[in-house]
C-alpha positions as CSV (number, residue, x, y, z in Angstrom):
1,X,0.0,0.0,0.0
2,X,1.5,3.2,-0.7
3,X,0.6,6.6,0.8
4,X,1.2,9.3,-2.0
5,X,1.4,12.8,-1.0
6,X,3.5,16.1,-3.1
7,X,4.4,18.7,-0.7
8,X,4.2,21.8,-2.5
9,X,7.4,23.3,-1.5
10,X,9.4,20.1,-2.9
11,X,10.0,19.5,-6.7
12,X,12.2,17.2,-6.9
13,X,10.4,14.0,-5.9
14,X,7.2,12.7,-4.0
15,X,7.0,12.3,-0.8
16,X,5.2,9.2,0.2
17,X,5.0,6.7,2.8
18,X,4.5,3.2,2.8
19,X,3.1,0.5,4.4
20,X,3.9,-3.1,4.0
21,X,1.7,-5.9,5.4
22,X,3.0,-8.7,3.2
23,X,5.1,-9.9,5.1
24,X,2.9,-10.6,8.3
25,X,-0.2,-11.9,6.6
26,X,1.2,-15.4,6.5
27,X,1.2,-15.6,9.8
28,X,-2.6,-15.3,10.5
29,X,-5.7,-16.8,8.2
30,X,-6.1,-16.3,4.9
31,X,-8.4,-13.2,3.7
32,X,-9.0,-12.3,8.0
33,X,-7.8,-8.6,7.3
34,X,-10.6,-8.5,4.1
35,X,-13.0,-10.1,7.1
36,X,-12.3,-7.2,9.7
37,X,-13.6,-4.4,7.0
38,X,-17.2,-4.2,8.6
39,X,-15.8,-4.1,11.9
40,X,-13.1,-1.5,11.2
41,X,-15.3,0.6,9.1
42,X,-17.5,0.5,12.2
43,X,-14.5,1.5,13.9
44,X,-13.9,4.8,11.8
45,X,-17.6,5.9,11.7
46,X,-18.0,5.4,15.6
47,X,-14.7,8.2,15.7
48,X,-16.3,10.4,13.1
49,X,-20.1,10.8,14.7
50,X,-18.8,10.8,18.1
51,X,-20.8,7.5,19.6
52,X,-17.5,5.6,20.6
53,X,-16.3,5.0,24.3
54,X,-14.7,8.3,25.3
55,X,-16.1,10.5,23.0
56,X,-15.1,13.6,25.0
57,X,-11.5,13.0,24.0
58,X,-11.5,13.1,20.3
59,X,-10.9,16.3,19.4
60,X,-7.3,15.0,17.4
61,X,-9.2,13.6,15.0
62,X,-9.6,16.5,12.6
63,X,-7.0,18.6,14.8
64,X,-4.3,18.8,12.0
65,X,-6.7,20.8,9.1
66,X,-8.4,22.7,12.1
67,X,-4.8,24.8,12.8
68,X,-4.9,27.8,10.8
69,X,-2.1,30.0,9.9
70,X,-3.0,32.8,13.0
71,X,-2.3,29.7,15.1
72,X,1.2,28.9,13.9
73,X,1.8,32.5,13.6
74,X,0.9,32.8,17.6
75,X,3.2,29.8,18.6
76,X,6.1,30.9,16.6
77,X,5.7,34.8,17.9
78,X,6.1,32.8,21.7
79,X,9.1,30.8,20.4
80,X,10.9,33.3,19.2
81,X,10.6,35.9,22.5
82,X,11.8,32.7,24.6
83,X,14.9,32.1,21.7
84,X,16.1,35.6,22.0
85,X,15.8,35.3,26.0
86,X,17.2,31.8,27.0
87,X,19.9,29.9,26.6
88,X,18.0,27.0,27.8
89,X,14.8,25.7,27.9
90,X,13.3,23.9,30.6
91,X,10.4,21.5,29.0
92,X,8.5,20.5,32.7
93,X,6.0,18.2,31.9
94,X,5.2,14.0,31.6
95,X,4.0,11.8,29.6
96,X,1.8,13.4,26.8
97,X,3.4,16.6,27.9
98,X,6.3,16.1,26.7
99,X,7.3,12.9,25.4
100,X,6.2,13.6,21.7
101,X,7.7,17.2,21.5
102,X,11.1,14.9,22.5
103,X,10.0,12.5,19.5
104,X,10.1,15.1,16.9
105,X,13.1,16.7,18.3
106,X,15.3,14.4,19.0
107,X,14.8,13.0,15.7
108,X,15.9,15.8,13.7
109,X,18.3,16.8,16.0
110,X,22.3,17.0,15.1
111,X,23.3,14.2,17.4
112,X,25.8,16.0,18.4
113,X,24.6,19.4,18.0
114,X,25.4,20.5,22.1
115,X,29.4,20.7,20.8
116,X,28.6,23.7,18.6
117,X,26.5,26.9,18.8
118,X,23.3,27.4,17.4
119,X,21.0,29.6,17.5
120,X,18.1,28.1,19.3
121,X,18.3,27.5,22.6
122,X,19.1,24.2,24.7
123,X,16.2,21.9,25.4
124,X,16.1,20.3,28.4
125,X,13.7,18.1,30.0
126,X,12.3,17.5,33.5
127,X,9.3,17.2,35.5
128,X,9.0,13.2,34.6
129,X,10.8,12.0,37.2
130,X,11.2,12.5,40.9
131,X,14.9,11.5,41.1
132,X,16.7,13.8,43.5
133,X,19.8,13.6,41.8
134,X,18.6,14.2,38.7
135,X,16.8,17.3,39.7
136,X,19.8,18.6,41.6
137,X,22.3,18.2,38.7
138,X,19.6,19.7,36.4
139,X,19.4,23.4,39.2
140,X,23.7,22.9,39.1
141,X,23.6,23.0,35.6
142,X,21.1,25.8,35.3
143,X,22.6,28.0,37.9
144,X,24.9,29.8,35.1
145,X,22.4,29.7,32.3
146,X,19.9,32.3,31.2
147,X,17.3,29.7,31.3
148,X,13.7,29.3,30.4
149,X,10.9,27.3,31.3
150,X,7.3,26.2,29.1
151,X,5.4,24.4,32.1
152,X,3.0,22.1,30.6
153,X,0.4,20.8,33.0
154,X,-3.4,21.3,32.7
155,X,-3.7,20.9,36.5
156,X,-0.3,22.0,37.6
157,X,-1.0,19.7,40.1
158,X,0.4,16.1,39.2
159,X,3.6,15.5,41.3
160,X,6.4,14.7,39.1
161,X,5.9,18.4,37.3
162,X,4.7,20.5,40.1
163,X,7.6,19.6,42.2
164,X,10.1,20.4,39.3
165,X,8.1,23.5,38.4
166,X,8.3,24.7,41.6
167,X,11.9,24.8,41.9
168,X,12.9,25.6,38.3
169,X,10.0,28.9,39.0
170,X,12.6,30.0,42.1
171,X,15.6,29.5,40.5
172,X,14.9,31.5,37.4
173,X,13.0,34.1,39.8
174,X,16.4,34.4,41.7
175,X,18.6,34.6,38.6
176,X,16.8,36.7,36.2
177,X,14.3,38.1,38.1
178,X,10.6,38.6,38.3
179,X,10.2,40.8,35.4
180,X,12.4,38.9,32.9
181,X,11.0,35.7,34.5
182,X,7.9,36.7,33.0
183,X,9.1,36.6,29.4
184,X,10.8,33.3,30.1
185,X,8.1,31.2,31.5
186,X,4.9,30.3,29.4
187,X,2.4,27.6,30.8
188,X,0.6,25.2,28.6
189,X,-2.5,24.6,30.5
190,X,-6.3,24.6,30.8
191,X,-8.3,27.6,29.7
192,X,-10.1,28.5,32.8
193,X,-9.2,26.3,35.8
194,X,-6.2,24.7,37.7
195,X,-3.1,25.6,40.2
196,X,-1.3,26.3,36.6
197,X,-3.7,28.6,34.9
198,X,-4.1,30.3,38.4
199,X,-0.4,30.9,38.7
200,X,0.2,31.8,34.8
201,X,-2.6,34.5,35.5
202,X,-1.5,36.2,38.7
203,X,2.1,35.5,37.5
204,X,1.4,37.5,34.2
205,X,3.1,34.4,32.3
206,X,2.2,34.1,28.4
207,X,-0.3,31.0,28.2
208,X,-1.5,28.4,25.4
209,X,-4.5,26.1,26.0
210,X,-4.4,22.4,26.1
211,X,-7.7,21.7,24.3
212,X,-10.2,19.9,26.9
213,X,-10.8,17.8,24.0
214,X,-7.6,16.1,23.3
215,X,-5.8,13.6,25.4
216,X,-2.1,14.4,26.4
217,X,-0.5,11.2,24.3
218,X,-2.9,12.7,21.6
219,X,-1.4,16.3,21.9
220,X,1.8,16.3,19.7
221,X,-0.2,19.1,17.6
222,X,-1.5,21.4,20.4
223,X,0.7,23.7,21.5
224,X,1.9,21.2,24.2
225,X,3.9,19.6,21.4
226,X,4.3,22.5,18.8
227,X,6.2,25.2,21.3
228,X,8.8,22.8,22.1
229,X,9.4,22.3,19.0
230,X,9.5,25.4,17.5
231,X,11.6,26.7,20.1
232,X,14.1,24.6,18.9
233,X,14.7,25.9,15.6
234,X,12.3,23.5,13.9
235,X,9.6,24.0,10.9
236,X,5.8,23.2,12.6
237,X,4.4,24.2,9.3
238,X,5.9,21.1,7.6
239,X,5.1,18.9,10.6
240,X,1.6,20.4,10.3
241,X,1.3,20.1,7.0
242,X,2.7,15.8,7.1
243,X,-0.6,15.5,9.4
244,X,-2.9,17.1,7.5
245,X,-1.7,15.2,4.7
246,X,-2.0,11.8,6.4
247,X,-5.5,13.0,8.2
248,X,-6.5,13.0,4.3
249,X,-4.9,9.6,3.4
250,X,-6.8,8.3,6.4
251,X,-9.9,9.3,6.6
252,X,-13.3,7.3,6.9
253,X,-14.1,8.3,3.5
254,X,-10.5,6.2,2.0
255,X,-11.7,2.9,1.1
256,X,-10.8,-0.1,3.2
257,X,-8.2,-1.1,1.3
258,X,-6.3,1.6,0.9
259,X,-6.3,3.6,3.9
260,X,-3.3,3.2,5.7
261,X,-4.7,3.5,9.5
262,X,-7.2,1.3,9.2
263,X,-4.5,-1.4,7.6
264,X,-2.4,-1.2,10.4
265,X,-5.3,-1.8,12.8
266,X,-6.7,-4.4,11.4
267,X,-3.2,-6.2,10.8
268,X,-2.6,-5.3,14.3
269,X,-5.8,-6.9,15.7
270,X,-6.0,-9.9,13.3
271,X,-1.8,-11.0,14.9
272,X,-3.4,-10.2,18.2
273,X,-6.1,-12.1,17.8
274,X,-3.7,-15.0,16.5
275,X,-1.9,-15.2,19.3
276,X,0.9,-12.8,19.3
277,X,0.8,-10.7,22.3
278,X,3.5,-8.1,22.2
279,X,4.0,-5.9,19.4
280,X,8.1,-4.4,18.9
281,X,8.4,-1.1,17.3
282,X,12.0,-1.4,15.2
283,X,13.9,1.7,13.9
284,X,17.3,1.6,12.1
285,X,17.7,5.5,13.3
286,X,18.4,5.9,17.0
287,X,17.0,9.5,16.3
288,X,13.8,7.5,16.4
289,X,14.6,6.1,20.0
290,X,11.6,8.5,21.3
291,X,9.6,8.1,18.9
292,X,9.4,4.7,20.1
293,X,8.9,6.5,23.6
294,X,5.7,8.4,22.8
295,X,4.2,5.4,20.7
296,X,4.8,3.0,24.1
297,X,2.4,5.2,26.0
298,X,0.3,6.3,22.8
299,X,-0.6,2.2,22.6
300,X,-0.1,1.3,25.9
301,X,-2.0,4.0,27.7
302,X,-4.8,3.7,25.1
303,X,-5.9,-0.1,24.9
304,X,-4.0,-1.7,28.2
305,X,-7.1,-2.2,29.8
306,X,-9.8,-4.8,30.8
307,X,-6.7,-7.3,30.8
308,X,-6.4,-6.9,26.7
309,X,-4.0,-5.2,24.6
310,X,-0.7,-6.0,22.8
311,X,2.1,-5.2,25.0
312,X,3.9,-2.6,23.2
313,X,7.7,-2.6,23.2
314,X,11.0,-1.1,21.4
315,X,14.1,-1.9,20.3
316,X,16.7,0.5,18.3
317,X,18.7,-1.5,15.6
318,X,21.2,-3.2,14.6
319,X,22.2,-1.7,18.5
320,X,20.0,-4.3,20.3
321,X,20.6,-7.1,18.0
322,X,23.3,-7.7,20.1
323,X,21.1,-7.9,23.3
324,X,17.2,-8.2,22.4
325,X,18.1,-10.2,19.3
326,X,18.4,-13.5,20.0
327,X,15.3,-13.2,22.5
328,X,13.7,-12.0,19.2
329,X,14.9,-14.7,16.8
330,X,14.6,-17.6,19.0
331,X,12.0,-16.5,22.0
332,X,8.5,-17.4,22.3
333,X,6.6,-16.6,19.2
334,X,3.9,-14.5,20.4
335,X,6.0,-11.3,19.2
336,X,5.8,-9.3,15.3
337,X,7.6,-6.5,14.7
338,X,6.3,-3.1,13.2
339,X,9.7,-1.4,11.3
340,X,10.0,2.0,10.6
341,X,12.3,2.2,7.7
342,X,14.2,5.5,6.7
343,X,15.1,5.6,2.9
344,X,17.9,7.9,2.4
345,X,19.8,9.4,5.2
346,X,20.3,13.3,5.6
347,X,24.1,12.9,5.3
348,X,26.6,11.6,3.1
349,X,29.4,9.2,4.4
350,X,31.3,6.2,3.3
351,X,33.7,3.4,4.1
352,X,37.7,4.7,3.2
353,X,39.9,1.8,2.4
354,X,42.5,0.6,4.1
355,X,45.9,-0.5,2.6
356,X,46.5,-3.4,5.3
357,X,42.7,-4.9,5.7
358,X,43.3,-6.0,9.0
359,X,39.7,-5.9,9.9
360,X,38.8,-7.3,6.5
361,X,36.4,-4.5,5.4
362,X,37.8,-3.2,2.5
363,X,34.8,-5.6,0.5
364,X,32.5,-2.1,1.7
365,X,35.0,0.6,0.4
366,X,33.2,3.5,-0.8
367,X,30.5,1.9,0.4
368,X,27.6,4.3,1.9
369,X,27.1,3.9,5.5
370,X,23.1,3.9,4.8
371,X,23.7,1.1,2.4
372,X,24.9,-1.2,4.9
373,X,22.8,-0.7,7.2
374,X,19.6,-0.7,4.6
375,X,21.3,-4.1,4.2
376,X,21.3,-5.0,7.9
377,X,17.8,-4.1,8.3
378,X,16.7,-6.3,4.9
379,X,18.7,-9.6,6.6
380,X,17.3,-8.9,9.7
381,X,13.7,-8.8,8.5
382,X,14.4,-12.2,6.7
383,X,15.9,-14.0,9.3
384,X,13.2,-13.1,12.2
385,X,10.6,-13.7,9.5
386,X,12.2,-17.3,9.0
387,X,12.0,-17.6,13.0
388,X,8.2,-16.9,12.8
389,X,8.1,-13.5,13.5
390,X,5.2,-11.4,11.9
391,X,7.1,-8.2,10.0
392,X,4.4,-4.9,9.5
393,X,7.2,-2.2,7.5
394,X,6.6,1.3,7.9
395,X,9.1,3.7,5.3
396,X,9.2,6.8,5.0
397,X,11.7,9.2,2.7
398,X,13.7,10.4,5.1
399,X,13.3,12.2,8.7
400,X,12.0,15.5,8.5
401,X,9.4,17.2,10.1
402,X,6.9,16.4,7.3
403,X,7.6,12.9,7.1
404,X,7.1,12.8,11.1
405,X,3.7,15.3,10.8
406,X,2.8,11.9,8.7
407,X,3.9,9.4,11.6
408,X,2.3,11.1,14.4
409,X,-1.3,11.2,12.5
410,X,-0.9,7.9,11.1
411,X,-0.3,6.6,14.6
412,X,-3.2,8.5,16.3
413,X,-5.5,7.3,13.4
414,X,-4.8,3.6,13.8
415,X,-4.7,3.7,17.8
416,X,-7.8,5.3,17.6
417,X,-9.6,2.4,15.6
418,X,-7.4,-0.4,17.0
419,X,-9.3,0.5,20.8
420,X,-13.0,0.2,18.8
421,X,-11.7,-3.3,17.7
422,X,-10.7,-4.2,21.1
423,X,-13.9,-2.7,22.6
424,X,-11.7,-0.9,25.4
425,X,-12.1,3.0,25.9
426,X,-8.9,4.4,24.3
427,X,-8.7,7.8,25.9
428,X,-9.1,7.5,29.2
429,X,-6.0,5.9,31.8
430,X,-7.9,4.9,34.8
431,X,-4.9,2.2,36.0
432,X,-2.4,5.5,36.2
433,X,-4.4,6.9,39.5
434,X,-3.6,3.4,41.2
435,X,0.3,4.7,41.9
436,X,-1.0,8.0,42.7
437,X,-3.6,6.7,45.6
438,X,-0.5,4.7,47.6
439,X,2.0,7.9,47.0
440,X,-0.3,10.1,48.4
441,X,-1.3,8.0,51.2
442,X,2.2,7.3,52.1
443,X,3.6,10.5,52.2
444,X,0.5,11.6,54.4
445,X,-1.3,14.1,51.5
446,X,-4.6,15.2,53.2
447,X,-7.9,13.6,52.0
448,X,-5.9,10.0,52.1
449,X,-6.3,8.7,55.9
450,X,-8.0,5.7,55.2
451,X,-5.5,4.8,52.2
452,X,-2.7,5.6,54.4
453,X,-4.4,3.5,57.5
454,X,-4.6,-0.1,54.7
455,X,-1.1,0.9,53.3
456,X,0.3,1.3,57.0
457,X,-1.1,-2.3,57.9
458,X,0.2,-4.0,54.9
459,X,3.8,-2.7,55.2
460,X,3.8,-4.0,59.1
């Protein structure tokens, strides 16, 4: 199946996706995907009127062609007053709140882009961890940089953050001071209510809303994903435009057939269904290590409920062939593997000869790095399908913030219709407030005496 979109601003080729499912359907019964259609166009239609579980949260369905140019305008106008005012910024937030803005970042990053200057500043992240040390090396570090700070929280209340927002907020008071302070905090929060939105407004911080409609592993596109990014030097526009493109590709109206989303769910259900239990997502990019991140809790968060749901998990190759691969080739077969494939690399290197060949190597001289590699990954995918492992292939051109507008969508899309198929509500997380109930009661939060009274008995 291939995904064929032309981004205006390009000329000198396509830019399309594609998906391959050839090489899992002989793992499950003949003609099941044809057999899913009624049940995955059910899927699609239940998204598009609104009747499906958790209808409240679906606003990310048509968010990409909703964002109008005033929008990007608004978010780039905030980016820029926090580039020409920080050194550093400080993204507080977890899980939806920051974990796809680190996605798209880290995969168009220079790898090793902190050894030279650059215009944007620094992006850090925090507020996902409650690690003392962590915390303390991050206020060290910070200490001697003009440092910013987009605190993204619709409550402002969930631990992890508020605890780092709260120290980050008196450290850049203290350094910079309350009136340049101002210009380099901005909260990403709810419109009207919360200990964030209350603090932004007496504060006088610059805000953007998180839509009430769209779940945080949903909001890559809000501005709780599109400030980061843009404050790191990086074009939303095309990242925009890759989603609006794939919301296209993708939508209800696309027959069965061809739309991508609903391929990928289907496939996804029918190997589920089968038998197979955990799902791997594989890159050949280790730019795409957090990619892998934010898809973990988009699938995970979304259908882990009801004791269903593929177990999603990730491994960065030909790295972890040396650790996870044998589990892979050999292990239980109840594992496939979803690949995202990059085509051509954004650099240019190859293999120099060497006039004694003690490593044997000279075979690859002149050899393009990407080559061997694109050769690794083909081996690879031969050798774990000959071990029984299911192979979905996901390639794109080349990793840009278009081809990654496309991902994100794509992935939203066919999350969203895999939870109809499982008959599980995919946007709400009711199993995350289970940690959250024994922290509290243990560290003696008021409102939690009789929690803290059965945790106190069980630890005697």
């Amino acid at each position: 199946m291939y995904l064929c979109t032309k981004y205006p601003e390009l000329t000198t080729c396509n830019y399309k996706m594609k998906l391959e499912l050839e090489n899992a359907t002989g793992f499950i019964a003949p003609k099941m995907i044809e057999s899913l259609q009624e049940e995955v166009d059910a899927a699609q239609v239940a998204l598009e009127q609104g009747t499906c579980p958790g209808n409240d949260f679906i606003g990310w369905l048509h968010l990409p062609s909703s964002i109008t140019t005033e929008f990007i305008d608004e978010i780039k106008d905030a980016a820029q007053t926090l580039q020409e005012n920080c050194d550093a910024v400080v993204i507080a937030g977890i899980g939806g709140s920051y974990l796809g803005a680190q996605a798209v970042i880290a995969a168009l990053d220079d790898n090793f882009s902190w050894l030279k200057p650059t215009n944007a500043p620094r992006i850090l992240f925090a507020g996902n961890n409650i690690s003392e040390d962590y915390l303390s090396e991050l206020i060290d570090y910070l200490r001697d940089v003009r440092f910013g700070i987009i605190n993204i929280s619709k409550s402002g209340t969930t631990t992890e953050t508020a605890i780092t927002f709260r120290l980050l907020k008196k450290l850049c008071e203290e350094q910079r001071g309350k009136t340049i302070a101002r210009k380099a905090i901005v909260a990403v929060t709810d419109a009207k209510k919360g200990a964030a939105r209350t603090t932004a407004d007496r504060e006088g911080y610059r805000t953007f809303v998180i839509p009430d409609n769209v779940g945080g592993r949903f909001s890559v596109l809000t501005p709780v994903g599109l400030l980061p990014i843009a404050v790191a030097g990086y074009d939303i526009e095309a990242l925009v435009k890759g989603a609006q493109d794939m919301e296209k590709e993708c939508d209800s109206n696309v027959p069965y057939s061809e739309n991508p989303c609903a391929q990928y769910a289907a496939m996804r259900y029918a190997l589920y269904t089968s038998g197979k239990k955990i799902e791997i997502l594989v890159n050949y990019q280790p730019k795409l290590h957090f990619m892998s991140e934010w898809w973990k809790q988009l699938y995970g968060e979304s259908e882990g409920k009801d004791g269903k749901a593929l177990f999603p998990a990730s491994v960065d190759f030909s790295t972890d062939l040396h650790s996870m691969g044998q589990w892979i080739q050999d292990g239980e077969r109840t594992v496939f593997e979803t690949v995202i494939s990059v085509d051509k690399p954004n650099r240019s290197l190859t293999v120099p000869s060497d006039e004694e060949n003690l490593d044997g190597l000279n075979f690859l001289a002149g050899r393009h790095i990407d080559e061997i590699n694109h050769k690794a990954e083909i081996g690879t995918r031969f050798a774990h399908i000959d071990g029984g492992v299911p192979n979905i292939r996901i390639s794109i051109p080349k990793l840009d913030e278009y081809n990654l507008g496309q991902l994100i969508y794509f992935f939203e899309k066919g999350c969203g219709i895999s939870g109809q198929l499982l008959k599980v509500n995919p946007f709400n997380q009711p199993g995350v407030e289970a940690y959250k109930k024994n922290m509290f009661a243990l560290l003696g939060k008021p409102g939690y005496e009789e929690e803290s009274q059965k945790i106190s008995a069980r630890l005697k």
